[in-house]
C-alpha positions as CSV (number, residue, x, y, z in Angstrom):
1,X,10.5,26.2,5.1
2,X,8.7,27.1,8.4
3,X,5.4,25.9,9.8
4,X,3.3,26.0,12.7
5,X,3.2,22.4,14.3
6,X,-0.7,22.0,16.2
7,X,1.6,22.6,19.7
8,X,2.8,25.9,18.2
9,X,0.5,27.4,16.3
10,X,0.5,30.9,16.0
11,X,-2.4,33.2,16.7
12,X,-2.5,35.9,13.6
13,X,-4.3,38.9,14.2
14,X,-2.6,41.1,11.1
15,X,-4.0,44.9,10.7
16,X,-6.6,45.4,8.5
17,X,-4.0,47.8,6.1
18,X,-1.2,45.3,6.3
19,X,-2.8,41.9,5.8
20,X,-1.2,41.5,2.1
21,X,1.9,42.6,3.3
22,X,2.6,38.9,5.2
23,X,1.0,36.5,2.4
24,X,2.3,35.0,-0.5
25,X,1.0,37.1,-3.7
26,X,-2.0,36.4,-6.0
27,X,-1.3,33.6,-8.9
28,X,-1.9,36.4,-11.5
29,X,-4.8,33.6,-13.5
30,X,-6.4,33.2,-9.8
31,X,-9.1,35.5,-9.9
32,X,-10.6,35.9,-6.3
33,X,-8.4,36.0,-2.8
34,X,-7.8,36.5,0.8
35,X,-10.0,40.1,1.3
36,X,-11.5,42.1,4.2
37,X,-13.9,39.2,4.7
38,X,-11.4,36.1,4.7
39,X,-9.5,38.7,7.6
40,X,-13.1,38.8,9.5
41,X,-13.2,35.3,9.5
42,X,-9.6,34.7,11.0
43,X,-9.4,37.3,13.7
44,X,-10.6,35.5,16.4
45,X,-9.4,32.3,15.6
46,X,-6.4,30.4,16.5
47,X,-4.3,29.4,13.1
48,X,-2.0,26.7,11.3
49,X,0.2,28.3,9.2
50,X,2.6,27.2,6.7
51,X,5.1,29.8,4.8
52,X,8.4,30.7,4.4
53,X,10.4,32.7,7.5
54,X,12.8,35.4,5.9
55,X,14.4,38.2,7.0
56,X,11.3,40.6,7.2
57,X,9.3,38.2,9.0
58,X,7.1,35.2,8.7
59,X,5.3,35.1,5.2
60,X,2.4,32.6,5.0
61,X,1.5,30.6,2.3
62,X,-1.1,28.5,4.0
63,X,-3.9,29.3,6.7
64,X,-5.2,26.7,8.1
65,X,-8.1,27.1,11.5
66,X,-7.2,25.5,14.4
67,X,-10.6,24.1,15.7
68,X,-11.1,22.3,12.7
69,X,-10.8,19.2,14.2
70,X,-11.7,15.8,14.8
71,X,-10.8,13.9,18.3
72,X,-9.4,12.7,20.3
73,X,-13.1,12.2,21.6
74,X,-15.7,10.9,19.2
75,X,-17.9,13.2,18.2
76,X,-21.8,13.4,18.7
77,X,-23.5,10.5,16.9
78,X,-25.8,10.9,14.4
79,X,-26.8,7.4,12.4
80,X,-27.8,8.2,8.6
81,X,-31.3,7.2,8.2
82,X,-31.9,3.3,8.7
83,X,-34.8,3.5,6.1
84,X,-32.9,4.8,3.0
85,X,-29.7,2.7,1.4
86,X,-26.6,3.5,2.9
87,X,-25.2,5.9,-0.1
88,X,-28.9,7.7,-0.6
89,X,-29.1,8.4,3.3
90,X,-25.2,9.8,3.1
91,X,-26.6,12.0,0.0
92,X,-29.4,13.1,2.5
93,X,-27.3,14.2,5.0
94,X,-24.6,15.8,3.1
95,X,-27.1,17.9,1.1
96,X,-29.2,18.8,4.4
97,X,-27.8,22.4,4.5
98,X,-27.7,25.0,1.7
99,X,-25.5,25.0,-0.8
100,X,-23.7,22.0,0.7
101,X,-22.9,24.0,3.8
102,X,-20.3,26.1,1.8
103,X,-21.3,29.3,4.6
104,X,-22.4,26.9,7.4
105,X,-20.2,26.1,10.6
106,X,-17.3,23.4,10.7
107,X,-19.2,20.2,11.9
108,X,-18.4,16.8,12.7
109,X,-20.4,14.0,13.7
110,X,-20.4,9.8,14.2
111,X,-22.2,8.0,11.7
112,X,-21.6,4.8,13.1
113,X,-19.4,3.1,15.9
114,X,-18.6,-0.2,16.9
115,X,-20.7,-1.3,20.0
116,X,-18.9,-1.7,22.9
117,X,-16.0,0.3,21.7
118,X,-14.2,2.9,23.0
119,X,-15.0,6.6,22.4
120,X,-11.2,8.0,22.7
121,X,-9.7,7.9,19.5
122,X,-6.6,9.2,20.5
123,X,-3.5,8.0,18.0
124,X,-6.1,5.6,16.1
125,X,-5.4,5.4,12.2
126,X,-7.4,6.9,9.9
127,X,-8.7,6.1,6.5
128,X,-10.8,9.6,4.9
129,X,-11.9,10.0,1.7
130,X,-12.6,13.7,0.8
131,X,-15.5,14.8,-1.9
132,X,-15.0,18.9,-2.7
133,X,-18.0,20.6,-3.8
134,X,-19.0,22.8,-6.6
135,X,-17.3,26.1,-7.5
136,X,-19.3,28.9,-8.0
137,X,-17.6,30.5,-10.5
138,X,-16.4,28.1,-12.9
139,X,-18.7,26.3,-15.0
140,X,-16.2,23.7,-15.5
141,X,-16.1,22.7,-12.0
142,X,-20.2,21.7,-10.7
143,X,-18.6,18.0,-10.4
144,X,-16.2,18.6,-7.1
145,X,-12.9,16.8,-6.7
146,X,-12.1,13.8,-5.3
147,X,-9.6,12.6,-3.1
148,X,-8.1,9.9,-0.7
149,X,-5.8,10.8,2.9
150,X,-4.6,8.7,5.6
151,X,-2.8,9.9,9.1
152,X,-4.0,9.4,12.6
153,X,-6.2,11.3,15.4
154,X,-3.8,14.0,16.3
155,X,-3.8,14.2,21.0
156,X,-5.5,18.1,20.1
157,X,-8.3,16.7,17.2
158,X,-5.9,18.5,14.8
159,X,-6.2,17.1,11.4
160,X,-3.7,19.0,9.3
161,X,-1.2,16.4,8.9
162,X,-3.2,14.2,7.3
163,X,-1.6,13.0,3.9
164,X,-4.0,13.8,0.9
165,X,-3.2,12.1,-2.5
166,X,-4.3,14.8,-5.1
167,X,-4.4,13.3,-8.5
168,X,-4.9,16.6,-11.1
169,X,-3.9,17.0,-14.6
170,X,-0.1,17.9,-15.3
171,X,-0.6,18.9,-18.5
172,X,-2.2,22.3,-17.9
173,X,-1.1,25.0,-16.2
174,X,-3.5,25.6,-13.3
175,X,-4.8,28.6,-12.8
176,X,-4.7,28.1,-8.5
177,X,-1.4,26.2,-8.5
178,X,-2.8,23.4,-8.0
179,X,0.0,20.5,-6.9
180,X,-0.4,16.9,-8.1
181,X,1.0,15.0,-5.4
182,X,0.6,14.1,-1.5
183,X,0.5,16.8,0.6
184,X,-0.6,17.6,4.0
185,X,-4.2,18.2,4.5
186,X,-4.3,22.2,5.8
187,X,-2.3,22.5,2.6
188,X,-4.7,20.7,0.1
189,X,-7.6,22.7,1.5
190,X,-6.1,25.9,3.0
191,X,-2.9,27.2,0.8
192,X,-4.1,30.6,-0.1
193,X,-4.2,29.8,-4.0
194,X,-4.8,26.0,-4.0
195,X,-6.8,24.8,-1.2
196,X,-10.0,23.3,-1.5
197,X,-11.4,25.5,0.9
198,X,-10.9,28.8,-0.7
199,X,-13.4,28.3,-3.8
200,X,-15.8,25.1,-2.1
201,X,-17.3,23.5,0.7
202,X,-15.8,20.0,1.4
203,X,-17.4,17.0,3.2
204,X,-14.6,14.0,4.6
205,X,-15.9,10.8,5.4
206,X,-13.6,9.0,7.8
207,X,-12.9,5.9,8.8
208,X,-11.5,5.6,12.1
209,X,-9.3,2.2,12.4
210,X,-7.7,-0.3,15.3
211,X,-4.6,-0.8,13.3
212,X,-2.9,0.5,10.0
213,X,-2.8,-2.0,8.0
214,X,-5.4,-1.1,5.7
215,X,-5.0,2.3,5.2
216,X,-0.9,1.2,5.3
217,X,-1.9,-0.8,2.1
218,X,-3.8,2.0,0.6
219,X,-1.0,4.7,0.9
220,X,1.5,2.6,-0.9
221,X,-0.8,1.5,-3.5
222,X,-1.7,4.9,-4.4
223,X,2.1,6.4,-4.2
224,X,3.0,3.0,-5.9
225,X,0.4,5.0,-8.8
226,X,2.1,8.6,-8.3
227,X,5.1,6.9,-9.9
228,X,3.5,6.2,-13.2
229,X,1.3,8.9,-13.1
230,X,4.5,11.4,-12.4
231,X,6.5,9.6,-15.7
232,X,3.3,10.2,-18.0
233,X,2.7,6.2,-17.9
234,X,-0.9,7.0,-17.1
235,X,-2.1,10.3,-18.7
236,X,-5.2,12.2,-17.0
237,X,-8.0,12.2,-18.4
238,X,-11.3,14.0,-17.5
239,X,-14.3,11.4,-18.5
240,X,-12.0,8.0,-17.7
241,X,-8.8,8.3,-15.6
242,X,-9.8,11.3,-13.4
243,X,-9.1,11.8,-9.4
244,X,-12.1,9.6,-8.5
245,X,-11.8,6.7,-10.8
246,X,-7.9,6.6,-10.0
247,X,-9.3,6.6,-6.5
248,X,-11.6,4.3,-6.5
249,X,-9.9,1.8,-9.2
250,X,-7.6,1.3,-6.6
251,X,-9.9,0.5,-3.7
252,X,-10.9,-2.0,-6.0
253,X,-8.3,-3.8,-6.7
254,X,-7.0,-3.7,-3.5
255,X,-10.3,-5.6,-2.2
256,X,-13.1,-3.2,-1.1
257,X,-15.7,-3.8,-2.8
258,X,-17.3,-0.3,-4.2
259,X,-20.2,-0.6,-5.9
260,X,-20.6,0.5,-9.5
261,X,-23.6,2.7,-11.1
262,X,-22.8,2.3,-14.8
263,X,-23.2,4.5,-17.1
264,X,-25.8,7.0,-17.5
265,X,-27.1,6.6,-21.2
266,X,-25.2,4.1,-23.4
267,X,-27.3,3.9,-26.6
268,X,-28.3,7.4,-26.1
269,X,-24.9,8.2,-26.2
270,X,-23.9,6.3,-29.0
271,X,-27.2,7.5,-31.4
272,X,-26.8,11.5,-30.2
273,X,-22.8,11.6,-31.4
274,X,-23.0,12.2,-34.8
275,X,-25.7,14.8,-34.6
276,X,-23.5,16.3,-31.6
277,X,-20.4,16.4,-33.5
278,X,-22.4,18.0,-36.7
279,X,-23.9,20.7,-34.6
280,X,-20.6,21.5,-32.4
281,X,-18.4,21.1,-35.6
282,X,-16.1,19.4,-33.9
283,X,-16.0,15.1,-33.4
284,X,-13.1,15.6,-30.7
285,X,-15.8,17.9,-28.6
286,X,-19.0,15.2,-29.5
287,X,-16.4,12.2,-28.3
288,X,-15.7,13.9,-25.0
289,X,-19.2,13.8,-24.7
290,X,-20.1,10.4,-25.3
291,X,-17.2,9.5,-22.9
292,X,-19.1,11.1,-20.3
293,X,-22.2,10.0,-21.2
294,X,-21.2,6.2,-20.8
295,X,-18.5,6.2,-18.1
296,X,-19.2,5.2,-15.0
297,X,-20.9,7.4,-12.7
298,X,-18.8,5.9,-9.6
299,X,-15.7,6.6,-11.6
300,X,-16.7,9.9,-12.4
301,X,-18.1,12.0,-10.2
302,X,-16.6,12.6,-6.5
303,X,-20.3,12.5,-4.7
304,X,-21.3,9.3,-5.9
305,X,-17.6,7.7,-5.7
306,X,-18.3,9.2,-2.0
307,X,-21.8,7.5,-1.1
308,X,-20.6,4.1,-2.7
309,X,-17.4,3.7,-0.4
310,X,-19.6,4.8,2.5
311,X,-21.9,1.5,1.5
312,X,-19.0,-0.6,1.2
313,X,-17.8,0.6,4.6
314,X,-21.2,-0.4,5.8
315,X,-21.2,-3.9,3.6
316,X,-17.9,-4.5,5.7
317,X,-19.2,-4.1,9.1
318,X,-23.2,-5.2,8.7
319,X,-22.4,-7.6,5.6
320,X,-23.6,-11.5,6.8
321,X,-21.1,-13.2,4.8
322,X,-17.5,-12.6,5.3
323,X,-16.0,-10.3,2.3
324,X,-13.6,-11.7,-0.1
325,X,-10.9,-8.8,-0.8
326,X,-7.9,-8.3,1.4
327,X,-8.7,-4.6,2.1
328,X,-12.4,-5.6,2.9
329,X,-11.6,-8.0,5.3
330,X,-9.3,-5.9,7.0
331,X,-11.6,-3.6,7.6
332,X,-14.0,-6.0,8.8
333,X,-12.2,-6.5,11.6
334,X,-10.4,-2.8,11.9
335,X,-13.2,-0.4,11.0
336,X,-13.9,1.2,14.9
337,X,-16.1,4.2,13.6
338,X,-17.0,5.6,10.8
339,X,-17.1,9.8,10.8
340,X,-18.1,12.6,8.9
341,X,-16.6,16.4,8.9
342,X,-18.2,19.1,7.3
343,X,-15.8,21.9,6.2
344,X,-17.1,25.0,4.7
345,X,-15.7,27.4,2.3
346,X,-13.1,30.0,3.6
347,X,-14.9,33.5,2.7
348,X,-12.8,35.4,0.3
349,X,-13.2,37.6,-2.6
350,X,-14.5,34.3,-4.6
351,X,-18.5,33.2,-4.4
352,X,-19.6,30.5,-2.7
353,X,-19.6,27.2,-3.6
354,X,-22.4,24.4,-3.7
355,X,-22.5,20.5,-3.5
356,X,-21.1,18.3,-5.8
357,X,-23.7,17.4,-8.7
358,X,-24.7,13.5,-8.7
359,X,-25.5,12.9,-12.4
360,X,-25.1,14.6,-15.4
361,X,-27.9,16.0,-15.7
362,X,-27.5,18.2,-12.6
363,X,-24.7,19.3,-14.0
364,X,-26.1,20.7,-17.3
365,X,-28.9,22.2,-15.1
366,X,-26.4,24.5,-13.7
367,X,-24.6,25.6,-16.7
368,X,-26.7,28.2,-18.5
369,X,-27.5,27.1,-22.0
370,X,-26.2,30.5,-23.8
371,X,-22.2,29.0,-24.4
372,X,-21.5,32.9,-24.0
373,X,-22.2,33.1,-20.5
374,X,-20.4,30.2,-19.7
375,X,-18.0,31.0,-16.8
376,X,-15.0,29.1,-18.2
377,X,-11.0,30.2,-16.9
378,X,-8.7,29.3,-19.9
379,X,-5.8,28.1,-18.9
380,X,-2.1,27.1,-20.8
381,X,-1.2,23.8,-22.0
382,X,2.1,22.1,-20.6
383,X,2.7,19.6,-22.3
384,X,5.1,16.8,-20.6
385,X,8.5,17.3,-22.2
386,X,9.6,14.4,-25.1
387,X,13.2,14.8,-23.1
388,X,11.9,13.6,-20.0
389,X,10.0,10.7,-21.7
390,X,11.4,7.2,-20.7
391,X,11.6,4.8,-23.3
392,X,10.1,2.1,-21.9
393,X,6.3,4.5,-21.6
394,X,4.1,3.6,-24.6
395,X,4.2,6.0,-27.8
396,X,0.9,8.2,-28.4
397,X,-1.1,6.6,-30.9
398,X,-1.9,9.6,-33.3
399,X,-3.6,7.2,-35.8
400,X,-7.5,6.5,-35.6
401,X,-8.1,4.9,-32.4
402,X,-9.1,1.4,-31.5
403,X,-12.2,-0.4,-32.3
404,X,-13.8,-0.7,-29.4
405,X,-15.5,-4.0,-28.7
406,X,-19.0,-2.0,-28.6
407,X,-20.6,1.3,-28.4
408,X,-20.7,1.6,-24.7
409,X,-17.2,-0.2,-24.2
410,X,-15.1,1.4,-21.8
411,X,-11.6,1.6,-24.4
412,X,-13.8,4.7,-25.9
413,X,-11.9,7.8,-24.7
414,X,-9.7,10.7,-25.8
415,X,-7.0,8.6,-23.4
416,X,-6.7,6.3,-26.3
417,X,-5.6,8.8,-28.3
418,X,-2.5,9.3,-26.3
419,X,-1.6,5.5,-25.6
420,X,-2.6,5.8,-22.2
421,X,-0.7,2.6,-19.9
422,X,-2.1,-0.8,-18.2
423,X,-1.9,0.5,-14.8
424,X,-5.5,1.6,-15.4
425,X,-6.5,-0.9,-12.5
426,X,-10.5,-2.1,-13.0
427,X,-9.7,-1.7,-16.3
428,X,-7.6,-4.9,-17.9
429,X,-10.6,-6.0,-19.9
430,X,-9.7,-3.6,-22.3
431,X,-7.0,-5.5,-24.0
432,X,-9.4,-7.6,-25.9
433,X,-10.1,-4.4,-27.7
434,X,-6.6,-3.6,-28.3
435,X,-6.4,-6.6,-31.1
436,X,-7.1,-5.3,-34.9
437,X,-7.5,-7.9,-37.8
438,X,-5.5,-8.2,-40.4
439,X,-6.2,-9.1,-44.0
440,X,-5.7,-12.8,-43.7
441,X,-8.6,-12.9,-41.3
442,X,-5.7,-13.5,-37.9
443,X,-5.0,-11.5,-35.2
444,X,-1.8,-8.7,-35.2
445,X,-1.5,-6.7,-32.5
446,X,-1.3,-2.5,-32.5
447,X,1.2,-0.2,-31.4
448,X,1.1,-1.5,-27.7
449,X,2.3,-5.1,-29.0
450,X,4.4,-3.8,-31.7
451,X,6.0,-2.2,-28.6
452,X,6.2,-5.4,-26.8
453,X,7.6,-7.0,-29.9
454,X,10.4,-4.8,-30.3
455,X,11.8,-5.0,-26.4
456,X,12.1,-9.2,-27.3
457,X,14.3,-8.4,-30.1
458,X,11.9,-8.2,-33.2
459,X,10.3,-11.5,-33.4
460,X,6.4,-11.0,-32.9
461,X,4.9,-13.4,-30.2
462,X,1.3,-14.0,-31.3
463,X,-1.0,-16.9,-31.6
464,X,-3.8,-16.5,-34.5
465,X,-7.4,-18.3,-34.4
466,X,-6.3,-21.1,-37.7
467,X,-8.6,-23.5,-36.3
468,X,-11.4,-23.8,-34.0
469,X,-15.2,-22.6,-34.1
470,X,-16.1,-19.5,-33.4
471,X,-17.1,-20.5,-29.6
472,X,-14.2,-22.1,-29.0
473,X,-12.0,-19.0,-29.6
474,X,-14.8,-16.3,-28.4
475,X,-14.6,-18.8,-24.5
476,X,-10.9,-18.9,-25.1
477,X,-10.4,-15.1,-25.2
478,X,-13.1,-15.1,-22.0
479,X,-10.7,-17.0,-19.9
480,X,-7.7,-14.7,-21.2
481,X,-9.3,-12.0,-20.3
482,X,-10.0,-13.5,-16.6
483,X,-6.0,-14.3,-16.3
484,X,-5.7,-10.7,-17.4
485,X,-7.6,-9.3,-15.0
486,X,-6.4,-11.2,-12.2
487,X,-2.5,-10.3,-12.9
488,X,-3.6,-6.4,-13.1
489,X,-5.6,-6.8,-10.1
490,X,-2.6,-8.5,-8.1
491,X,-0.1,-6.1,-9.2
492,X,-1.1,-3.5,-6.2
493,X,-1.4,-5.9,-4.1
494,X,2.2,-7.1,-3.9
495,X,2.7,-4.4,-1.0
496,X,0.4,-7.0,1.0
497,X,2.8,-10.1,0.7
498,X,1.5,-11.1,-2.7
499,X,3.9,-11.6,-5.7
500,X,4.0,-9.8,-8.5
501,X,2.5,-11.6,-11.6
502,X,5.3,-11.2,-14.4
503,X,4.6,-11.7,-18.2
504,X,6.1,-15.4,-18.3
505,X,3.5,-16.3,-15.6
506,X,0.4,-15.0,-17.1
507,X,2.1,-16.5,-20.6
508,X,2.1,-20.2,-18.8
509,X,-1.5,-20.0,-17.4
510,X,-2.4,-18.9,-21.3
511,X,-0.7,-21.8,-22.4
512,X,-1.9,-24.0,-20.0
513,X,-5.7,-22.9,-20.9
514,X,-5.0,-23.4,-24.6
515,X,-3.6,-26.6,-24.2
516,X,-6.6,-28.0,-21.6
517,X,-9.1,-27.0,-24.5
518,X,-7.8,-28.0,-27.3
519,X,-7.9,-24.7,-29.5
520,X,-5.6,-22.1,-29.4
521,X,-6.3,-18.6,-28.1
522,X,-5.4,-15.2,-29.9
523,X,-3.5,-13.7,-26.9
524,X,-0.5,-12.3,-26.4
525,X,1.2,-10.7,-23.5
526,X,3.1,-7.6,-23.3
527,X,5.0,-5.9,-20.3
528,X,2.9,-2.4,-19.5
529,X,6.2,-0.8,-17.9
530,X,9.6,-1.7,-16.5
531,X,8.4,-0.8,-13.0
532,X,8.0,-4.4,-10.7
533,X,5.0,-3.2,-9.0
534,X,3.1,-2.3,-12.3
535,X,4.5,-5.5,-14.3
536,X,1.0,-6.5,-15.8
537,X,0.3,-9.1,-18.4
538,X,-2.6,-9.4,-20.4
């Protein structure tokens, strides 16, 4: 494999009647590509390439411009506006051009720097957090993408090695070829089938560090998540575990604060699902819906995931009080700048793009209401194969699913259906809903502790409520489910010097609070995966 490094990049000035002849081909379900206009907007532009160099020359599978950059000087500064929240002034300013600037000019600009500090940025460590517009030809797709690099301020501003961490769904085929992993940043947005860039405009905001420790932390936790999410430990999901709640559920529990918008209609949600799943004839399509009707809108879509880390970034450096997180208070202290780049849409043979909707019901006012002129690309299923299933990953559940502990309760999900894993970081109070009743009025647990029961030989481990009131054991599972959430939200964190929590820990501390009260507590604890870093008990 053969790329251009930013010291030797090539300038490519192909013939109009031999462009195709030096790119990789057309995935055959991609339906728009490099054209007469993508070749306008190259020729007199210095470019990154990556591609494969073979006996009949260089063939390039990535195109990358060369002057979109950032550094090693600080950019112009332009504060957000002072009168507007922090994530309503970043909305301002990234919706300030048409269409999200998907045929405006590369920009970048300072949104806010430390005083007194330096403006070279030279070698400084970066922390960027990339929101992807809206396609304009896919109807699926009016929510963006949503992802999380790291790297440092290249001597030339070049910003193509950058790592992204691109969490997608492997269970489909995707019609661009899109890859689920880390990879470089002029291949996330520039490879000629994949990148971002080729179907929307892109905004990254950046923060621009002193030293790498927190976005050190934050690379490791999320590759530390690439292992489970590569082994099928934690499925995709569209309305729960998507790109940005993956994202931002690790920011979490690492420490930075991000704020959270809840849901956008619970009880509408929960009274509208039976006529939905009447009129669509299907209760699979109307339980998608309510599971995108009562996630959270900072979990769910990249814009607002976007303006809520920018006001934790702010929190961090105006905030009186000193955060409490690790990763907060790191950046506290570390957080020099914080920048914004504007990347528009490549032209090509596809339409352009617009921003990223903000709620839902943006997004319903761009898809038209006849369901035939939906612009929908089906693609293949690929399912993950049973050989290459571990036997420590938790079975599907192809029963009914849980009980959830309410009708906006975040268990609800199609994930459930599949057994998804612990590792679902902001998550852990979910394993109060994970216990069924059984016909003696005590607590058994479902396939996830049946699971558990069989990797300690057989012998069930469970404690059931034979004594007590009912406030006794409803505060009892309370403080479970706070020693729950504090072992899943510690179990990133061991990459920062903390140890892992194991199950016979979090089994003490449950003892220890039964025994201090006086009543026993239905709990039980069960090992989410043999993986150290992901050892969670609940």
């Amino acid at each position: 494999m053969a790329r251009a490094s930013p010291e030797t990049a090539v300038a490519w000035r192909p013939r109009p009647a031999a462009h195709h002849s030096i790119l990789v081909p057309r995935i055959p379900l991609n339906r728009s590509y490099f054209d007469a206009s993508s070749l306008a907007f190259f020729r007199d532009r210095t470019l990154r390439a990556r591609g494969t160099l073979g006996t009949s020359g260089f063939t390039a599978r990535t195109l990358w411009p060369a002057d979109f950059r950032l550094g090693p000087a600080a950019p112009p500064t332009r504060p957000v506006a002072a009168d507007l929240p922090p994530g309503d002034a970043l909305r301002v300013r990234m919706r300030e051009v048409p269409r999200g600037g998907a045929d405006a000019p590369f920009a970048a600009e300072t949104l806010w720097q430390r005083p007194g500090a330096s403006a070279d940025w030279t070698g400084l460590p970066v922390l960027a957090f990339l929101c992807n517009g809206a396609q304009g030809d896919d109807d699926e797709a009016h929510a963006g993408h949503f992802a999380i690099a790291t790297g440092r301020i290249d001597a030339h501003g070049d910003i193509g090695d950058w790592l992204v961490n691109n969490y997608y769904s492997l269970d489909i085929e995707s019609e661009k070829g899109i890859l689920a992993a880390p990879v470089p940043l002029d291949n996330y947005q520039g490879d000629l089938n994949a990148g971002q860039s080729w179907y929307r405009p892109t905004h990254v905001l950046v923060a621009v560090l002193d030293r790498t420790r927190a976005a050190d932390l934050v690379q490791s936790a999320l590759l530390r998540l690439f292992q489970q999410f590569w082994r099928h430990q934690l499925v995709y999901d569209h309305p729960r575990d998507n790109c940005t709640s993956m994202s931002v559920d690790v920011l979490r529990a690492l420490g930075l604060p991000v704020p959270a918008r809840g849901p956008t209609a619970v009880a509408g949600a929960f009274l509208h699902l039976p006529i939905d799943a009447l009129r669509r004839r299907s209760l699979a399509a109307a339980r998608t819906s309510y599971d995108y009707a009562t996630a959270d809108l900072t979990r769910l879509l990249p814009a607002v995931a976007t303006e809520d880390v920018f006001a934790a970034l702010c929190a961090c450096t105006t905030g009186a009080a000193s955060p409490e997180g690790r990763l907060a208070q790191w950046l506290r202290t570390d957080l020099r700048a914080i920048a914004l780049l504007r990347i528009p849409q490549l032209p090509s043979s596809r339409v352009f793009g617009d921003a990223a909707v903000v709620d839902l019901a943006g997004y319903r006012a761009r898809v038209p209401r006849d369901p035939a002129q939906h612009q929908i690309v089906p693609v293949p299923p690929r399912p993950f194969p049973e050989a290459l299933r571990d036997n420590d990953l938790l079975p599907r559940c192809r029963g009914p699913r849980h009980s959830p502990s309410g009708p906006g309760a975040p268990g609800r999900g199609a994930r459930r259906d599949r057994g998804d894993p612990a590792p679902r970081l902001s998550e852990a109070r979910e394993a109060s809903a994970e216990r069924r009743t059984d016909a003696r009025g005590g607590r058994r647990p479902g396939p996830v502790g049946r699971v558990a029961a069989r990797e300690r030989g057989g012998r069930q481990r469970s404690v059931a409520n034979t004594r007590g009131s009912h406030r006794g054991r409803r505060s009892a599972h309370r403080r479970a489910r706070k020693v729950g959430r504090h072992a899943t939200g510690s179990a990133l964190q061991c990459g920062a010097g903390r140890p892992t929590p194991d199950r016979a820990s979090a089994a003490r501390a449950l003892r220890r609070l039964r025994h201090r009260h006086g009543k026993p507590a239905a709990v039980r604890t069960r090992r989410a995966c043999t993986s150290p870093t992901y050892s969670n008990s609940r």
